[in-house]
N, C-alpha and C positions, 0 to 999 in steps of 0.2 A: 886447660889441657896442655901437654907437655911433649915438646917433638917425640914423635917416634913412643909414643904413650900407646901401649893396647887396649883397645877399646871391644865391647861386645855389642853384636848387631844381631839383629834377630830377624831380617830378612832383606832382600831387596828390592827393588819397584824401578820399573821404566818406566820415566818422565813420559805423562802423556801429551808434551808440550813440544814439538817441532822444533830442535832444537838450541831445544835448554836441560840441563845448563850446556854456555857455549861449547862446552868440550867432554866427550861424556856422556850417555843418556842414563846412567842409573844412579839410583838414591839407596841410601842405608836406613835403616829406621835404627837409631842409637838406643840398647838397653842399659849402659852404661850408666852409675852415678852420675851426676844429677841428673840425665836426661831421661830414664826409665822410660822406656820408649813411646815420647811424648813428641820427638823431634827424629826429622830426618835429612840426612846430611849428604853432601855428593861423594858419590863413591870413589870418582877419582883424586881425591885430597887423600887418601892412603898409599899405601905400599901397597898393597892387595896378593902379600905372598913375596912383591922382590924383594931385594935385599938392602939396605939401608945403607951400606958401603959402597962408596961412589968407584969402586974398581971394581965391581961386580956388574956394574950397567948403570942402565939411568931406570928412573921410575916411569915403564909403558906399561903396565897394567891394568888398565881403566875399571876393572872388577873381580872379585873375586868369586869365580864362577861355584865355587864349592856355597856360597850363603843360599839357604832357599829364595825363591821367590816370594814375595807377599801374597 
C-alpha cells in the first residue's frame, strides 16, 4: 500500500478490547484489493476526511464517522 493510497471500507467496529489499540478504539474492515474484506485495520492510521497537507493541520481524526457501523 502506497501513502496516502484510497482505500474502500465497508464498515467499522469498536474494539471490544479496553483499550486497544493503544490509541483509538475503532477498526475498519478493508474491501480493498487484496484484502476483500477478510482484514481489518485500525481506523486511526488514515486521514479519516483531513487533509494530507501539513499547513491544513495535523491528522486528529481518529474516524470517519460517515462509514457504517458493522
Amino acid at each position: 500500500m502506497r501513502s496516502f493510497q484510497k482505500i474502500d471500507v465497508l464498515c467499522k467496529l469498536e474494539s471490544p478490547i479496553p483499550g486497544s489499540p493503544s490509541v483509538g478504539r475503532y477498526w475498519y474492515l478493508v474491501v480493498s484489493a487484496p484484502w476483500g474484506g477478510r482484514y481489518f485495520t485500525i481506523a486511526n492510521s488514515y486521514l479519516n476526511g483531513d487533509s494530507p497537507d501539513p499547513s491544513q493541520g495535523t491528522h486528529e481524526t481518529a474516524v470517519d464517522v460517515r462509514v457504517p457501523d458493522c
